[in-house]
C-alpha positions, 0 to 999 in steps of 0.5 A: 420535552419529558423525553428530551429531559429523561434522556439528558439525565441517562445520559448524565447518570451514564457518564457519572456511573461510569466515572465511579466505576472507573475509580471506586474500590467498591464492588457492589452498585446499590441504585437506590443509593446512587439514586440519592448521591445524584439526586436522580430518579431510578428510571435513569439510573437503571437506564445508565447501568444497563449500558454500562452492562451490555458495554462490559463495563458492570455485571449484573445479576438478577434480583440482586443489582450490579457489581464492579466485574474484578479485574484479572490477568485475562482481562488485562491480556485481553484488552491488549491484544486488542490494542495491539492489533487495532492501534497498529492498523489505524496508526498505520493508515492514519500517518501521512494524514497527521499535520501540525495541527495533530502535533499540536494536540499531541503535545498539548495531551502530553504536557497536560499528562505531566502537570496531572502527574505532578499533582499525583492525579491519576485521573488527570493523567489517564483522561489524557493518556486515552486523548492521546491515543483516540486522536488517531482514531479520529483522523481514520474518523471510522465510527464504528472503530472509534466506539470499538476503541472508546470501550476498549480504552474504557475498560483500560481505563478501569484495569490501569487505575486499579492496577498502576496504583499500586506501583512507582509513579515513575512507571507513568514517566516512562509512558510519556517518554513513549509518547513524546518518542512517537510524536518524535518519529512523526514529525521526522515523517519515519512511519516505520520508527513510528509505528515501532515505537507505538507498538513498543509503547503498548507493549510497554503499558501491557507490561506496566499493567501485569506488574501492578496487578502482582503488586496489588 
């Protein structure tokens, strides 16, 4: 029972750290000072930044604790290339799998996307902008590029928050536009159309990054 309920906490310190990582300005993790924030004993919590470390997403150093690695160029050129590459494939292999069904949820993410945009909440709107893009990932249901894709998208997560910030929110308008011209073009059942318009979409967001990480 004491196993089953330290691993609930891990796994919930995981997802809370995580969650701070993603949106906070602060570059060093104090564990004693987390500890208390969530109530929680260290064991957990060292427990959830060891994770997080070996998934790139904190640096540690020994002796000092772990920090929230900067954001640059290279890691922005970086994820996209990834994205470029593993997105086109599965989206590819996927596309005469997508049913209504998918549609739906699609737009379902897109609609959600503009209500957290108009409440000027970027966190909404990414947690939907990562829906949007996993469903595909779902439907090739290949668990080890669906983790692939979840930490990818993670550190996304992480670079467009520090870095769209900093520019026009109609830079975010655009992105759904993307979105809802893909699912156009999937419902027409045009697979190339499609295709071209994802990778344009990531080129798009690439793009979107780079100019808010100068503007910073």
């Amino acid at each position: 029972m004491r196993k089953i309920e330290k691993e609930f906490l891990s796994e919930k310190a995981y997802r809370l750290i995580k969650n701070k990582v993603s949106f906070s300005n602060d570059q060093h993790l104090s564990i004693r000072k987390i500890s208390k924030e969530l109530n929680m004993g260290y064991s957990p919590i060292r427990e959830a930044c060891q994770r997080l470390h070996q998934e790139g997403l904190l640096k540690g150093l020994p002796g000092i604790g772990y920090f929230i690695p900067q954001i640059d160029m290279k890691n922005i050129i970086e994820i996209f290339e990834v994205r470029k590459v593993v997105e086109k494939h599965v989206f590819k292999e996927v596309f005469d799998s997508l049913t209504d069904e998918h549609l739906i949820a699609l737009s379902g993410y897109i609609t959600k996307e503009i209500n957290y945009l108009k409440q000027k909440d970027i966190k909404g709107f990414r947690r939907y902008d990562k829906k949007f893009h996993m469903l595909f990932f779902k439907v090739y249901n290949n668990s080890v590029l669906v983790n692939l894709m979840k930490n990818v998208m993670d550190k996304y997560f992480i670079c467009s928050y520090k870095t769209l910030n900093s520019i026009d929110k109609n830079e975010n308008v655009d992105a759904i536009e993307e979105h809802e011209s893909i699912i156009k073009y999937i419902k027409q059942k045009n697979k190339q159309k499609a295709v071209k318009e994802l990778m344009k979409h990531i080129h798009n967001s690439e793009e979107r990054n780079k100019k808010g990480y100068y503007h910073r």
